[in-house]
N, C-alpha and C positions, 0 to 999 in steps of 0.2 A: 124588330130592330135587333142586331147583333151589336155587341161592345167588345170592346179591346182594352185590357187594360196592358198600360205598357208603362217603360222607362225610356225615355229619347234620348238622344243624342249628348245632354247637357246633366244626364242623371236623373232629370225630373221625373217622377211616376204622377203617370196623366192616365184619363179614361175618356173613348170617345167612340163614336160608331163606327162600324167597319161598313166600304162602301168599296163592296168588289169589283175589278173591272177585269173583263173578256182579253184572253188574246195576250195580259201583260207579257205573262214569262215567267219565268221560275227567280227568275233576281237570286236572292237571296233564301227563298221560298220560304224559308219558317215551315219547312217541312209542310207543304200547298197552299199556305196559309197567303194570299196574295190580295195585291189590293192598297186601300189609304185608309186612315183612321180621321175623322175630322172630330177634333175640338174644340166650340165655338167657331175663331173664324181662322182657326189654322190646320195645315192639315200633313198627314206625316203617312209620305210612304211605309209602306209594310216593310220594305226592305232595309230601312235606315231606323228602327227603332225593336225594344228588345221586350216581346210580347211573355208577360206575365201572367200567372193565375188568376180567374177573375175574380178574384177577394181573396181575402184576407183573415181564414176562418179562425174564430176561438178554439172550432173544433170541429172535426168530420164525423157524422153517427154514419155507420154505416150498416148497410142492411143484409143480412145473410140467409140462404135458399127463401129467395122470391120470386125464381125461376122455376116450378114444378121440374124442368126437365135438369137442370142444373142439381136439383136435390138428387133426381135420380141416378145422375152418374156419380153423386158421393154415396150412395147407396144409405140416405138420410131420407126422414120421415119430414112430410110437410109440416112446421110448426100451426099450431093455429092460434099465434100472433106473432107479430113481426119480430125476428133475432136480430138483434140492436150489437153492436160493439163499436168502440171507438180510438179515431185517431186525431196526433196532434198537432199542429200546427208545422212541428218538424217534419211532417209527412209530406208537405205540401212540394211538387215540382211543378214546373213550368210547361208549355209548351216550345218545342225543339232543346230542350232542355238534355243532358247525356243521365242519366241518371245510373250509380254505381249501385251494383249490388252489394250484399251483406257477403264480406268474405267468409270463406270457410261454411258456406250455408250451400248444400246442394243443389236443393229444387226451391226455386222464386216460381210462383206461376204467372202469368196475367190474367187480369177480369177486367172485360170492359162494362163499365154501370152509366146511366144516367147517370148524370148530379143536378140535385136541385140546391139553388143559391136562395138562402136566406134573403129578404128583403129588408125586414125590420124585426124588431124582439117580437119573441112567442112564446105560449107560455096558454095550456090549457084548453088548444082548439081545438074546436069539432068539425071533423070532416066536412062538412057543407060550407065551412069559411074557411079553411086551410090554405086554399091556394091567395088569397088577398094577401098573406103574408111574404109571398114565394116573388124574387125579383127575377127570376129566369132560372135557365137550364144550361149545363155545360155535358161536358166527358170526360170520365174521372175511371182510371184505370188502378186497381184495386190491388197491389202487388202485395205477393202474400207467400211467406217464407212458411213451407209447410214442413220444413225441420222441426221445428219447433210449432208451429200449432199446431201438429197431429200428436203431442205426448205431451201440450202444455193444456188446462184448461182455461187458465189466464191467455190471453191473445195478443202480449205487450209486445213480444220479441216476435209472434208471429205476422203479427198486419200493423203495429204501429211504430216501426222501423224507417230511420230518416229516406226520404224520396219513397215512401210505401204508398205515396198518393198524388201520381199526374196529372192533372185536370188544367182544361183550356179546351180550345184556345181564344172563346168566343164566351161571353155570356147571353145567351138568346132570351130574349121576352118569352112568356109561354104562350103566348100566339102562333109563334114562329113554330111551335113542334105540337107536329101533328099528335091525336092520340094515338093513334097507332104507330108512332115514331119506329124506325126502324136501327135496333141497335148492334154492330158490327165490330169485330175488330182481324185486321191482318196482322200476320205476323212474316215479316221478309218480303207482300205486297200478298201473302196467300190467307184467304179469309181463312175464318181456324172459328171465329163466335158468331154466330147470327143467329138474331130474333126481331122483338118487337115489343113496345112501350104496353100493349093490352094484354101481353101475358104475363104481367108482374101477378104474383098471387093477392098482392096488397096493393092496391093504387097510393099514388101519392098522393094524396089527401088522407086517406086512412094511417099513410104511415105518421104523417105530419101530427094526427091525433093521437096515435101511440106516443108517439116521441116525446112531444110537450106536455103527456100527463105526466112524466117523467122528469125530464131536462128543459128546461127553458132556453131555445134555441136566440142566438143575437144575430142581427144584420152583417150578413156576410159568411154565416156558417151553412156549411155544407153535407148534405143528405144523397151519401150514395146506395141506391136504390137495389141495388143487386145485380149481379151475373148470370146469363144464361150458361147453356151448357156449352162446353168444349175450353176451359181451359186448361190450359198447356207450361210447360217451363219457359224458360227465360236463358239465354245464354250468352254469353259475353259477343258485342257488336251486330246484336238482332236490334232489326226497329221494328215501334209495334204501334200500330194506329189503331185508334180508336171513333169510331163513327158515330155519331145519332144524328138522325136527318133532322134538320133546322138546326140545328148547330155548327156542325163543319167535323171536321177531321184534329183530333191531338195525335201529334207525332214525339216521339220519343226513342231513342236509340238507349241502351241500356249496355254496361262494361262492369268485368269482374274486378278487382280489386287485385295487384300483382299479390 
């Protein structure tokens, strides 16, 4: 099952399954995102309602070089445990969302990561029961002001920057993505990241153990899992999609600040 969480027409913020159909048409497109959301026994074209983040996190942990090949082009050393930093709820964008850069900041890059969606509180698990806590999967694109994180060792102004974290457009059950999920992003419709869910150097369970020995994660908090290799800057009226199969596509367009 994929979900939607949105705001209708009347302001209400609702969640309900997304139930794609062939052939529609771009409507409105939510940037591909096509199809009807049914809640109970109503039901809300894609094109008449305004598609939201799938929760509501307390807080995004995010996870850094968990791509072998992604460490390699920062010309970094594979940790052997998982590099944790985080962001805050201010971080949070939408899908089809415009999202503005940090003025006066040169180089934004993008990272397309998994996101795994917190299901319920956690708090000290071990890898073998990690995923019972996990409500699904989204795409969370990891925008990362490298002005300042390449001379700061705090990472506050470098990755937890307002709209520093897109994610949508779908929340997918983990049924729905394969392990070997294949993770993408274009930048202008030109791929620029591709890889795949089995070459995380930490699986998500293992991270979900790290994490919790740590942080006690709540329902609805978000675990972005890492970047592969090839990201690139950001520049004023570039759209940048991000892919993981069984989820769908987040599309977002991004503008500099006059």
């Amino acid at each position: 099952m994929r979900r939607v969480r949105f705001r209708d027409s009347e302001g209400t913020i609702r969640s309900g399954e997304l139930i794609e159909e062939a052939n529609e048409g771009a409507t409105r497109a939510k940037a591909g995102l096509t199809g009807r959301v049914v809640v109970s026994d109503d039901t809300f074209p894609v094109a008449e309602i305004d598609v939201l983040a799938p929760s509501e996190p307390s807080k995004i942990v995010c996870v850094g070089l968990n791509y072998a090949d992604h460490a390699e082009e920062q010309g970094k050393e594979l940790p052997d445990r998982p590099l944790l930093f985080l962001k805050g709820p201010n971080a949070v964008a939408s899908h089809g969302e415009e999202v503005e850069l940090l003025a006066g900041v040169e180089r934004i890059d993008h990272e397309a990561e998994l996101g795994v969606v917190m299901g319920e509180r956690a708090t000290g698990l071990g890898a073998e029961t990690a995923m019972d806590a996990v409500a699904g999967f989204t795409c969370v694109n990891d925008l990362s002001n490298r002005d300042d994180q390449r001379v700061e060792q705090n990472w506050v102004r470098g990755k937890a920057f307002d709209g520093a974290a897109p994610m949508g457009p779908v929340l997918a059950t983990p049924e729905e993505v394969p392990a070997d999920a294949a993770v993408r992003l274009r930048l202008n419709g030109e791929t620029r990241q591709e890889s795949t869910r089995d070459r995380f150097v930490f699986s998500v369970p293992e991270l979900i153990e790290e994490i919790t020995a740590y942080v006690t994660l709540e329902a609805g908090d978000v675990i972005a899992t890492g970047t592969p290799a090839g990201v690139g800057p950001l520049h004023d009226g570039d759209r940048v999609e991000v892919e993981v199969e069984g989820v769908g596509t987040l599309s977002n367009t991004v503008s500099t600040p006059e």
